[in-house]
Each structure stands twice: as C-alpha cells, then as structure tokens.
C-alpha positions, 0 to 999 in steps of 0.5 A: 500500500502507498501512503500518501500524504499530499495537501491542497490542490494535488490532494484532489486528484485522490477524490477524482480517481476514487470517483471513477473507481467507485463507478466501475464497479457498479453493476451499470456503470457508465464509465469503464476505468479499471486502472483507476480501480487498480489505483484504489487498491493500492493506495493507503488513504481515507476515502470516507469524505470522497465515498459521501461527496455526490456533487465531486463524483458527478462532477468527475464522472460527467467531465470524463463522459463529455472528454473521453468522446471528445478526445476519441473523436479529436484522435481519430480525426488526427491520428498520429497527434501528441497529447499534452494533458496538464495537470495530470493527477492520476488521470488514467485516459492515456489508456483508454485512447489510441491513436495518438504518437506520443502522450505527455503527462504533466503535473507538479515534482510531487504529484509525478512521484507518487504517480511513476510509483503508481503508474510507471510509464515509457515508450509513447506515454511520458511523465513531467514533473513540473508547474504548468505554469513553468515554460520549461516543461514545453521543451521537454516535448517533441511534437515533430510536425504533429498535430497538438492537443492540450488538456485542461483538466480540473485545474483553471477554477483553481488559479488566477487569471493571470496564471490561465493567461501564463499558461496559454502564452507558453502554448502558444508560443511553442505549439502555436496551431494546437488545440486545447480543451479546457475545463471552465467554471462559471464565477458564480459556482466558484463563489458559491459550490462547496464541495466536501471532498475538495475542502477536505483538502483545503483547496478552494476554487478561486478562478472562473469565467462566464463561457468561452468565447470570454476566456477566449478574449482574454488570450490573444493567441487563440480563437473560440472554436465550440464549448460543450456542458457537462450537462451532456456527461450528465445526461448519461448518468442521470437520465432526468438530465435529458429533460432538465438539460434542455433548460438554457439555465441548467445548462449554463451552470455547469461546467464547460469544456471549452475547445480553443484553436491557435492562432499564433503564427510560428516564427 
C-alpha cells in the first residue's frame, strides 16, 4: 500500500480517481476505468469524505463522459497527434485512447512521484514533473510536425487569471496551431459550490469565467472554436438530465469544456 500524504490542490486528484473507481464497479456503470480501480487498491488513504461527496463524483464522472468522446473523436480525426494533458493527477485516459504518437503527462515534482510509483510509464506515454505554469516543461516535448492537443483538466477554477493567461502564452508560443480543451467554471459556482471532498483538502476554487468565447478574449493567441456542458456527461448518468438539460439555465451552470484553436503564427 502507498501512503500518501499530499495537501491542497494535488490532494484532489485522490477524490477524482476514487470517483471513477467507485463507478466501475457498479453493476451499470457508465464509465469503464479499471486502472483507476487498480489505483484504489493500492493506495493507503481515507476515502470516507470522497465515498459521501455526490456533487465531486458527478462532477468527475460527467467531465470524463463529455472528454473521453471528445478526445476519441479529436484522435481519430488526427491520428498520429501528441497529447499534452496538464495537470495530470492520476488521470488514467492515456489508456483508454489510441491513436495518438506520443502522450505527455504533466503535473507538479510531487504529484509525478507518487504517480511513476503508481503508474510507471515509457515508450509513447511520458511523465513531467513540473508547474504548468513553468515554460520549461514545453521543451521537454517533441511534437515533430504533429498535430497538438492540450488538456485542461480540473485545474483553471483553481488559479488566477493571470496564471490561465501564463499558461496559454507558453502554448502558444511553442505549439502555436494546437488545440486545447479546457475545463471552465462559471464565477458564480466558484463563489458559491462547496464541495466536501475538495475542502477536505483545503483547496478552494478561486478562478472562473462566464463561457468561452470570454476566456477566449482574454488570450490573444487563440480563437473560440465550440464549448460543450457537462450537462451532456450528465445526461448519461442521470437520465432526468435529458429533460432538465434542455433548460438554457441548467445548462449554463455547469461546467464547460471549452475547445480553443491557435492562432499564433510560428516564427
């Protein structure tokens, strides 16, 4: 058993794994990840707050719906792509998609090494220990002509604006034509959701931003492509959702995965 002593933001990525290990094994599951299962198991941690938090596990299970589509469509249009998943935690997608050359999981020195204990990876699957904020991670990945996609998981509501437009700079400037999915929250779920898992690991939501075609004014480099809600990951779990999703309202509060095109000129 690995005993894990994280805090803060890097703690959460505890809850989102047990949230889709828990899922797995129900009878009708919606999502199928036995490594998160694997994971679980071997993990020397007090799941009780994540196990009760149905608000984090929906959350998680509706935002792994919606990207596990989006990325499988995205590769099977572009195969051959290099995936740059940013603050990775233990996201176990690279396992459940084909089709990319080579896919890059980046997150903090001290989450990469819980993580190469965890799931020691090579070949076409690589680990970066580094802040997302820190342009030297962008050296470490070889795109060869490539087409890019960045993921941006779980992690804008918990920065500043101006550390989402550090990040999107340093994009930018060495993937200039890449495509990025980025998870957003709205202000006023920022200010007002409390989840009891994540507040358990004293992280806070500080960040959020009305939709994409915002946060795309906000980045001089990209262009708004589409955005897709949650409400469609939660459509699948909870088939009420299929009336009450069709409600403009309901729709606008959940979180969105926004989809934003470079635009930069490579020099």
């Amino acid at each position: 058993m690995e005993k894990i002593t994280l805090t803060g933001v890097p703690e959460t990525m505890l809850q989102t794994v047990f949230a889709r290990a828990q899922e797995t094994q129900k009878q009708n599951h919606k999502i199928a990840d036995e490594k998160a299962v694997e994971l679980i198991s071997r993990l020397d941690y007090d799941f009780s707050l994540a196990a009760k938090d149905k608000t984090m596990s929906s959350g998680v299970l509706a935002r792994t719906l919606v990207l596990d589509r989006m990325v499988s469509e995205y590769l099977s249009e572009h195969p051959g792509a290099v995936v740059i998943n940013l603050a990775c935690g233990l996201d176990t997608r690279c396992y459940r998609m084909q089709g990319y050359s080579h896919w890059y999981n980046l997150d903090l020195p001290e989450v990469v090494e819980v993580r190469e204990k965890l799931l020691p990876e090579d070949g076409i699957i690589s680990q970066i220990p580094a802040s997302a904020m820190d342009a030297r991670w962008a050296s470490c990945i070889a795109a060869d002509g490539n087409p890019v996609l960045v993921i941006m998981e779980g992690l804008t509501m918990y920065l500043s604006e101006s550390d989402v437009k550090q990040i999107f700079a340093i994009i930018a400037a060495h993937f200039p034509t890449s495509v990025v999915f980025v998870e957003t929250m709205l202000p006023f779920i920022v200010k007002t959701v409390k989840e009891k898992s994540i507040e358990g690991s004293h992280a806070k939501f500080t960040w959020g931003v009305k939709d994409g075609m915002t946060l795309a004014a906000l980045l001089p480099d990209f262009e708004f492509a589409e955005e897709h809600s949650l409400v469609e990951g939660m459509e699948v779990i909870a088939p009420v959702y299929r009336v009450i999703g069709r409600i403009s309202f309901v729709r606008s509060l959940s979180n969105k995965i926004v989809v934003l095109v470079g635009e930069k000129k490579a020099k």
